[in-house]
N, C-alpha and C positions, 0 to 999 in steps of 0.2 A: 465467481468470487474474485475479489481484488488480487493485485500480486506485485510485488517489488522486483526491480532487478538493483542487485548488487554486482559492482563490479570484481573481483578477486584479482583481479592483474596489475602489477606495478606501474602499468601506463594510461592512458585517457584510451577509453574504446566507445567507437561509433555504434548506436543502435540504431539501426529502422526498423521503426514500427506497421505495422500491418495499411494504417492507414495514411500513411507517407510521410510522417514526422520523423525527424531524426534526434536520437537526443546523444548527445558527448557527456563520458559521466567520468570523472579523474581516478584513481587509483584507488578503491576503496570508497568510491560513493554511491548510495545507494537510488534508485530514483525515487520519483512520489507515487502513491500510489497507480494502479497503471488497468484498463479495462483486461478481463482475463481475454479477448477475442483479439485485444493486439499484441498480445504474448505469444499462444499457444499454439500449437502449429503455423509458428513463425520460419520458413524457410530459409531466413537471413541469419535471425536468431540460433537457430540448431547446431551450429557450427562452433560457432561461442560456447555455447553452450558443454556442448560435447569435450570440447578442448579443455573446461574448467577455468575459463578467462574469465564468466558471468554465472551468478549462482539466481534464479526465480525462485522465489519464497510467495509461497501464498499469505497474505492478509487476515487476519484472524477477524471475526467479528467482534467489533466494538462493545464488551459490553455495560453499558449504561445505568442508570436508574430512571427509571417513567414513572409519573408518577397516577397514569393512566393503568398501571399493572400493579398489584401487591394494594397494599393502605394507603390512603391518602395523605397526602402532607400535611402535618398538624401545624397550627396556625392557634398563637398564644390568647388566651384566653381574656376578655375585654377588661380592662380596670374599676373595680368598684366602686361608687361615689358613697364617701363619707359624710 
């Protein structure tokens, strides 16, 4: 599952990620979404974490409309010739 990091600390904090990206996030910004494998048992991350400097929020699932699931899309009816 997806997951954000927010920053909670009044200054810019440095992240590395699992796969060797770093991202600097300012005072209250939150990232883009982010894979759950370069969050989670992050060893870099845990320490932030712990301290309440950086909050991970999991990502909820988007939900949409398909119009592959439920009724079809209705589609107006042709005009009549008079």
């Amino acid at each position: 599952m997806p997951c954000t990091i927010k920053n909670q600390s009044t200054g810019t904090v440095c992240l590395r990620l699992k796969d060797g990206r770093s991202l600097h996030l300012a005072a209250g910004a939150t990232t883009p979404e982010l894979e759950d494998a370069q969050v989670r048992a992050n060893r870099r991350l845990a320490p932030l974490v712990e301290r309440g400097l950086i909050l991970v929020e999991d990502v909820a699932p988007k939900k949409g409309k398909s119009t592959a699931q439920g009724s079809p899309a209705k589609t107006p009816a042709p005009a009549k010739k008079t």
